[in-house]
VOFIBA-204446 format. One line per 5 residues: for each residue x, y, z of N, C-alpha, C. Coordinates in steps of 0.1 Angstrom, whole numbers. Layout:
<pts>
X/Y/Z/X/Y/Z/X/Y/Z  ...
</pts>
This chain:
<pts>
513/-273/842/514/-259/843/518/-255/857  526/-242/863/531/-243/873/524/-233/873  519/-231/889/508/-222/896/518/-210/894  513/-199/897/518/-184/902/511/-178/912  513/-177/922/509/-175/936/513/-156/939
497/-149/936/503/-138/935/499/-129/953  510/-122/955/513/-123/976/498/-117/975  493/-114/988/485/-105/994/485/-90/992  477/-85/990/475/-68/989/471/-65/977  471/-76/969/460/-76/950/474/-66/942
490/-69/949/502/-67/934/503/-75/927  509/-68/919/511/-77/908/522/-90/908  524/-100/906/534/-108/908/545/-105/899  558/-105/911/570/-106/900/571/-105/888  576/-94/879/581/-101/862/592/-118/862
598/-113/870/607/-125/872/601/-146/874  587/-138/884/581/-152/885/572/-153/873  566/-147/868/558/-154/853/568/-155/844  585/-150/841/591/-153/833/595/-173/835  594/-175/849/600/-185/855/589/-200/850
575/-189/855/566/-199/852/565/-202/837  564/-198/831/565/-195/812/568/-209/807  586/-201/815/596/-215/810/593/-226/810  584/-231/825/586/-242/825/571/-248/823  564/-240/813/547/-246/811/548/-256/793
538/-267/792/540/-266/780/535/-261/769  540/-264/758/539/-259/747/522/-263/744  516/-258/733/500/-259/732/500/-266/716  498/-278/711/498/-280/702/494/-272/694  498/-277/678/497/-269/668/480/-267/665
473/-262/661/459/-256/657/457/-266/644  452/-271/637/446/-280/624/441/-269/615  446/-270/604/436/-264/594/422/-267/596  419/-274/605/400/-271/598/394/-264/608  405/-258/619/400/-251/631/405/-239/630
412/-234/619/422/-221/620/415/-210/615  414/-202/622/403/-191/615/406/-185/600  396/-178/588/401/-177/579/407/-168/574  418/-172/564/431/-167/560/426/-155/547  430/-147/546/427/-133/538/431/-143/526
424/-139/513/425/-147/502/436/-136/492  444/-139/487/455/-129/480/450/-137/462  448/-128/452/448/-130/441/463/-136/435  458/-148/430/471/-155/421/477/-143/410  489/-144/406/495/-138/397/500/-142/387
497/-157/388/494/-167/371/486/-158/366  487/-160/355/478/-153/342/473/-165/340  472/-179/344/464/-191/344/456/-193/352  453/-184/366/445/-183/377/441/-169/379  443/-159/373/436/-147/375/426/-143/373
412/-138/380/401/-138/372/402/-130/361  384/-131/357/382/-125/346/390/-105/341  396/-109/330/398/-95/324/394/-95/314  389/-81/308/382/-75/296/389/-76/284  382/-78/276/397/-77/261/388/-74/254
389/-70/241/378/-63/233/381/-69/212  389/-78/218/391/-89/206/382/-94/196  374/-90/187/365/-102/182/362/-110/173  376/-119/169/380/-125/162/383/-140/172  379/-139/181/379/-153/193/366/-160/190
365/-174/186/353/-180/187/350/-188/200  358/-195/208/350/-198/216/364/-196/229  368/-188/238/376/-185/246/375/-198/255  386/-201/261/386/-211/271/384/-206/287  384/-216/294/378/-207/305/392/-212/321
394/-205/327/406/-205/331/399/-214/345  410/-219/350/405/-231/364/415/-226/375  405/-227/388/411/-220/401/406/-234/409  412/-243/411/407/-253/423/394/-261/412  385/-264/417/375/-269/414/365/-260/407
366/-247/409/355/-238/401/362/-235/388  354/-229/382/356/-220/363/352/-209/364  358/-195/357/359/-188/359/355/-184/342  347/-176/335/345/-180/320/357/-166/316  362/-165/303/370/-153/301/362/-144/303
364/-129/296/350/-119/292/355/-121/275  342/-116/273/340/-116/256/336/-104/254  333/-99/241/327/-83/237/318/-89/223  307/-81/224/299/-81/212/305/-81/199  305/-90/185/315/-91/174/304/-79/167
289/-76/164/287/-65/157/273/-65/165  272/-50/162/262/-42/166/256/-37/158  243/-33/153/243/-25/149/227/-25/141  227/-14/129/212/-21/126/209/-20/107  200/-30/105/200/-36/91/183/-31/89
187/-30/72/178/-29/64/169/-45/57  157/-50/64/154/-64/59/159/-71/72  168/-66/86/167/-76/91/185/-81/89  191/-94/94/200/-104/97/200/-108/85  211/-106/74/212/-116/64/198/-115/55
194/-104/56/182/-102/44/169/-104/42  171/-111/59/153/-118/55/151/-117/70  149/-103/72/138/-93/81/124/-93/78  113/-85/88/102/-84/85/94/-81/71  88/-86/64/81/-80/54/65/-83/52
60/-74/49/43/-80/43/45/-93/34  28/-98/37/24/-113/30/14/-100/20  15/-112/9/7/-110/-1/-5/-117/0  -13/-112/-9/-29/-117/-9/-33/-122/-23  -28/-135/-24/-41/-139/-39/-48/-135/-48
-48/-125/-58/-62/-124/-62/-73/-135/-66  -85/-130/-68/-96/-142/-72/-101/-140/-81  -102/-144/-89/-117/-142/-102/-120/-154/-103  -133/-154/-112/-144/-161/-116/-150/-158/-130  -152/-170/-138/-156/-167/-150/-174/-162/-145
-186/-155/-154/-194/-156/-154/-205/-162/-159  -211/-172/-154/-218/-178/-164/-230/-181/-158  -242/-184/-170/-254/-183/-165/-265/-189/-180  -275/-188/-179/-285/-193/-188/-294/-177/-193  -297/-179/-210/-307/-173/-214/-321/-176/-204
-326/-163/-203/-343/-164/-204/-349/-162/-217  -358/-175/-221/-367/-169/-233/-382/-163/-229  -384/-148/-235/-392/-142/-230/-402/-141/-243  -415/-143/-243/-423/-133/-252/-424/-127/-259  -431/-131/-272/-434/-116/-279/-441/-104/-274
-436/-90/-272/-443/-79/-267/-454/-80/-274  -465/-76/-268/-480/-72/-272/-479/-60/-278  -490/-57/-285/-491/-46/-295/-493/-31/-290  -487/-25/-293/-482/-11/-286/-470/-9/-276  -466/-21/-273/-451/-22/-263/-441/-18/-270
-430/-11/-262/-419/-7/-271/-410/-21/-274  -409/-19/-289/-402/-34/-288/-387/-36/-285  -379/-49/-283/-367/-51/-275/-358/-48/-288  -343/-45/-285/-337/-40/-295/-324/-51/-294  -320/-62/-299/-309/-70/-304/-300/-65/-301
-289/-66/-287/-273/-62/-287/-268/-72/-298  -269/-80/-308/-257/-86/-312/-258/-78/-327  -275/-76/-330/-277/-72/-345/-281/-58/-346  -289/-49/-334/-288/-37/-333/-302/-40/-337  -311/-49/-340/-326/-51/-349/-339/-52/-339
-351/-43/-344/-358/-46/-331/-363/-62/-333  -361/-71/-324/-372/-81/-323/-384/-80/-321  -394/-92/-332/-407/-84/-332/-414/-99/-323  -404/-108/-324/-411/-122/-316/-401/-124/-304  -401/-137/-302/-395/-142/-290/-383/-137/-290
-377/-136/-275/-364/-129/-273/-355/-134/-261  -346/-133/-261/-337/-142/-251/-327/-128/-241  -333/-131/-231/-329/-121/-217/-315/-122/-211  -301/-122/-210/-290/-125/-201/-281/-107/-197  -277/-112/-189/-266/-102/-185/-271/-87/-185
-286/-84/-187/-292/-75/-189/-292/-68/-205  -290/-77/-214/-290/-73/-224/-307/-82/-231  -304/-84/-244/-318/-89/-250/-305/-92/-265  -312/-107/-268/-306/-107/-280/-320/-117/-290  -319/-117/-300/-325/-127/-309/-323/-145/-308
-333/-153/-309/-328/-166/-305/-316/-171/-316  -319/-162/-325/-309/-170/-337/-297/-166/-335  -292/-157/-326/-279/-146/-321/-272/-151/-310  -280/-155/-302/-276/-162/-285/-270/-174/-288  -260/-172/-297/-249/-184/-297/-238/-182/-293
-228/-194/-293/-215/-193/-286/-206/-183/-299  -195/-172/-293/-190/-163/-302/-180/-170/-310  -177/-183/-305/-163/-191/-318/-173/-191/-327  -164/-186/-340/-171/-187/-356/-172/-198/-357  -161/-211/-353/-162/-227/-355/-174/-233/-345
-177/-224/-342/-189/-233/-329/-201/-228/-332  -207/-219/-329/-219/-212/-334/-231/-219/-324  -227/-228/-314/-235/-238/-307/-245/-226/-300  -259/-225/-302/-270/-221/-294/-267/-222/-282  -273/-210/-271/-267/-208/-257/-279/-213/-244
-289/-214/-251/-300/-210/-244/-307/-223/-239  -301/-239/-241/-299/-247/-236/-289/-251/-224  -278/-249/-232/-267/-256/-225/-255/-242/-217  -264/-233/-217/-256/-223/-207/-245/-214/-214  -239/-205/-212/-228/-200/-214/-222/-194/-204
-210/-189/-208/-194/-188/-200/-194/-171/-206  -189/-160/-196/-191/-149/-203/-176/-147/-201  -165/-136/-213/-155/-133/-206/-154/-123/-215  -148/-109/-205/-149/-99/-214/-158/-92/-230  -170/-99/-221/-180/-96/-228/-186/-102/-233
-177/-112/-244/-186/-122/-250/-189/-136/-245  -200/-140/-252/-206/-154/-249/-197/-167/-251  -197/-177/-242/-186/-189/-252/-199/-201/-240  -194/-210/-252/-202/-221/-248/-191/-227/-235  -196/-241/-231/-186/-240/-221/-172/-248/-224
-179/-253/-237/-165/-265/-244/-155/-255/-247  -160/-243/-256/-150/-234/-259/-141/-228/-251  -153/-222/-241/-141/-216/-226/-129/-225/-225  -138/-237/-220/-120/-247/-215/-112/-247/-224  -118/-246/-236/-105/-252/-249/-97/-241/-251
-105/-231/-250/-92/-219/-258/-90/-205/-243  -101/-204/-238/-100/-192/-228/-99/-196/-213  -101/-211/-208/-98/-211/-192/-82/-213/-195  -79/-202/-185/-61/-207/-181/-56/-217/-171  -45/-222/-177/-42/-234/-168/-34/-232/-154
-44/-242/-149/-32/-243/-136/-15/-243/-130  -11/-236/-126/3/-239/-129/10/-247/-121  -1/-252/-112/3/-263/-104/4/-277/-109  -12/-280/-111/-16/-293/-118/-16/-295/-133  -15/-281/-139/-17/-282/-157/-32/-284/-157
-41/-286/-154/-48/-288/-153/-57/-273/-156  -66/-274/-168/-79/-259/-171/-82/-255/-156  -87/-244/-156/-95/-240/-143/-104/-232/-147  -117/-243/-143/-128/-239/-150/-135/-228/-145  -132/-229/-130/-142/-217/-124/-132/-209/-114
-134/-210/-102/-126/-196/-95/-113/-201/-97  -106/-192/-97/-85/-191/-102/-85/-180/-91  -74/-185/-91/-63/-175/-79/-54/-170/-89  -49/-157/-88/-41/-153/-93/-26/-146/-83  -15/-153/-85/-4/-153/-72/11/-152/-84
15/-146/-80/31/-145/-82/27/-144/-101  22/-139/-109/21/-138/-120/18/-153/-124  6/-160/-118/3/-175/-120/-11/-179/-119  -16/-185/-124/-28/-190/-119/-27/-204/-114  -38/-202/-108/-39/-216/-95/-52/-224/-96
-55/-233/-93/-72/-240/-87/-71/-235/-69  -80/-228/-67/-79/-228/-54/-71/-237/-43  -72/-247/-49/-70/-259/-39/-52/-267/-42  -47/-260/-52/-34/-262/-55/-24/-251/-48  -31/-240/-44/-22/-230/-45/-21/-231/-24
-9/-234/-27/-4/-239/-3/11/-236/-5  10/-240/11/24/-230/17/37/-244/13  42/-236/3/53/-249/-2/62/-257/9  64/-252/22/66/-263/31/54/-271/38  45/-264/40/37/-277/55/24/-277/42
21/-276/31/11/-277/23/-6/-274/28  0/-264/38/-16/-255/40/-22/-248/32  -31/-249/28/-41/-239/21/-39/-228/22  -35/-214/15/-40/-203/16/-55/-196/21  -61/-198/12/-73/-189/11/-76/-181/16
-76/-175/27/-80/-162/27/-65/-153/34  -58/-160/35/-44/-155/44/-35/-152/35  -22/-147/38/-14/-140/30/-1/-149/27  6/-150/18/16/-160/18/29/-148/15  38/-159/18/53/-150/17/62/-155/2
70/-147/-4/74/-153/-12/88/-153/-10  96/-163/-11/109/-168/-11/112/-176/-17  124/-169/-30/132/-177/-37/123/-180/-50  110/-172/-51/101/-179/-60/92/-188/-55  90/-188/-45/80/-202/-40/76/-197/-30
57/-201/-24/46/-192/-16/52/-200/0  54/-194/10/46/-201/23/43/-195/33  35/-201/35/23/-193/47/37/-185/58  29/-177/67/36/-169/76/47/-176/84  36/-187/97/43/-194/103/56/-202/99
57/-207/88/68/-213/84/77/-206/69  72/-192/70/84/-184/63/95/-180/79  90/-173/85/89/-170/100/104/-177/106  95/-191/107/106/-204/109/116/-205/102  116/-204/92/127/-208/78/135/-197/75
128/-187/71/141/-176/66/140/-163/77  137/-160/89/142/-149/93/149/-151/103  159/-143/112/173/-146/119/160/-143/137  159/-154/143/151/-150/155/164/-147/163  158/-141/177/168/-134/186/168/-147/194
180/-149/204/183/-158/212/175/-162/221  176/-147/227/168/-144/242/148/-144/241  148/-136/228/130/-140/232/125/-148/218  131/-155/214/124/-165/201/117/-154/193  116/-141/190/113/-134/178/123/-126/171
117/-125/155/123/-123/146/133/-112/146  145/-111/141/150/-97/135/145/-90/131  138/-79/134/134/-69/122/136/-61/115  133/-54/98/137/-42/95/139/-35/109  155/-29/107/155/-20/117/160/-18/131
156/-29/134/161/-33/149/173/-32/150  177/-28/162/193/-30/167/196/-41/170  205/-44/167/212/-64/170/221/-66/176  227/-76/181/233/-75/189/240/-93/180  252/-92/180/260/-109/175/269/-115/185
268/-123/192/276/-128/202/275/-139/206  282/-148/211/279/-163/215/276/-172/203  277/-166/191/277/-175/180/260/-173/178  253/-164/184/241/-166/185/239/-143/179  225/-142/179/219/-131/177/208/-128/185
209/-113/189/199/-106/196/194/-92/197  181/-93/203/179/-80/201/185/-69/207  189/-59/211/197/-52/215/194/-52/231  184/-51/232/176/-45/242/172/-59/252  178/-69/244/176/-82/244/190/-91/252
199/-83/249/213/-90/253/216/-85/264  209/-93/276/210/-87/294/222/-98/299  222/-97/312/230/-106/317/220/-115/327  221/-126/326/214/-140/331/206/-135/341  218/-131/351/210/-129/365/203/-118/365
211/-107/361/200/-93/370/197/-85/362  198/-88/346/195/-86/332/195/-66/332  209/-69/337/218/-54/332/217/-55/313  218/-49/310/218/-47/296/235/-47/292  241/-59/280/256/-55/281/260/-52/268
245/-47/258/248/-40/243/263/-29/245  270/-30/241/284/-23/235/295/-23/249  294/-33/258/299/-39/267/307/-53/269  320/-51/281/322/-64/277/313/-75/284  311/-83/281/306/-93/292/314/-107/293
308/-115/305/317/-128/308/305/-141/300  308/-152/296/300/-162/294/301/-177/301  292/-180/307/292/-193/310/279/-198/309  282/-210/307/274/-224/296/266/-216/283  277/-206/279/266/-202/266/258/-191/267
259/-184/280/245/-173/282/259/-164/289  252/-150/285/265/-137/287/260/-134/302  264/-127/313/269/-129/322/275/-114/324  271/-99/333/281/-95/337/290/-91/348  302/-86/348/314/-89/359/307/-94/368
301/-90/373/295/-86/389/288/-103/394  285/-107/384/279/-123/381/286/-133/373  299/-123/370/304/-137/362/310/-153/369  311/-147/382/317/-159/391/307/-169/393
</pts>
């Protein structure tokens, strides 16, 4: 570099002598890209490198995602339907569980009671309408004659007051009769059911037949669902036939607003964006790996 020697008195030196010196200094190498300060970034004007733009298309199943160097950029997408149902996604929204009914036959034993003592009002026969003047047989709060407290089949006539009776709609039945002609069958097992029945879907059951046609849990005191003709407990109607939301694992419901996108369904109120869970119901939004995304985060 060649000095510039500027005179005494603090002027300025020549134009002529710093032109002189200039000339004859050298050149400063070139600067490296990894040292060059940074360059204002200009948006490409490929339509292959432009970011995200909105389109409102929704007949696109899975948009491709456009490539800038090493990053991805996802397109934007828009909700395919909005809106809200009766039953729920495809029909099978929220509904009540039903309840079983229960009955039971009644059955029980005569008491044989005494002849009343003399001046007692005497007992009066529900089968014959006759007072009894001897021994008498006590059930269901009635009074019959021993020779009367039989089973009501004309072919049976079997005495009750041993071997018990079965009451149904009033009358007496021994207990052979019940099973043979009045307990209704199981519609599980085929099988008589001699004592408590469940009564479900216009069917009778044995308590212990009547379960949730997928995981074969017990009813009993809980409500079952009915689908397609066949009972299952809550948990796995729940699982099996209603449309759950993406975002919080619960069901569609009568009613709810929905939201269809990503090949997936949600609640309305449900369809946020990843990060800062803006709400992007009737919006477009961007998707990457599967989860919506909007502008402001789609990068």
């Amino acid at each position: 570099m060649v000095p510039i020697t500027i005179p005494p008195g603090g002027n300025k030196a020549p134009a002529s002598t710093i032109s002189a010196a200039l000339a004859h200094a050298p050149l400063s190498p070139p600067l490296s890209n990894h040292a060059s300060s940074p360059q204002p970034f200009s948006a490409p004007t490929s339509n292959n490198l432009i970011g995200p733009k909105p389109f409102g298309s929704s007949n696109i199943s899975s948009p491709p995602l456009a490539s800038t160097g090493s990053s991805t950029l996802p397109r934007p997408q828009s909700q395919t339907v909005t809106g809200t149902g009766v039953g729920g996604l495809g029909g099978a929204g929220s509904k009540s569980g039903t309840f079983a009914g229960s009955s039971a036959p009644k059955r029980g034993r005569g008491i044989l009671n005494q002849a009343t003592g003399p001046g007692s009002r005497l007992p009066l026969c529900a089968h014959c309408n006759s007072y009894v003047r001897g021994p008498f047989i006590t059930a269901l709060g009635q009074i019959w004659c021993p020779d009367h407290f039989v089973c009501v089949n004309t072919q049976c006539r079997r005495p009750l007051q041993d071997i018990g009776f079965v009451e149904e709609k009033g009358q007496l039945y021994c207990e052979y009769c019940f099973e043979r002609f009045i307990a209704p069958s199981c519609n599980k097992c085929n099988n008589k059911i001699k004592g408590d029945c469940l009564n479900a879907i216009g069917k009778h059951f044995h308590p212990e037949c009547f379960k949730c046609s997928y995981c074969g849990k017990l009813f009993g005191n809980s409500p079952f669902f009915l689908e397609e003709g066949l009972p299952y407990c809550e948990a796995d109607w729940n699982e099996l036939f209603t449309t759950k939301c993406f975002a919080c694992g619960f069901p569609v419901e009568a009613g709810d607003r929905w939201v269809e996108a990503l090949n997936n369904n949600y609640h309305s109120q449900c369809f946020n964006c990843t990060m800062c869970k803006k709400n992007l119901e009737g919006q477009s939004f961007y998707a990457k790996g599967g989860r919506p995304f909007c502008k402001n985060h789609a990068r």
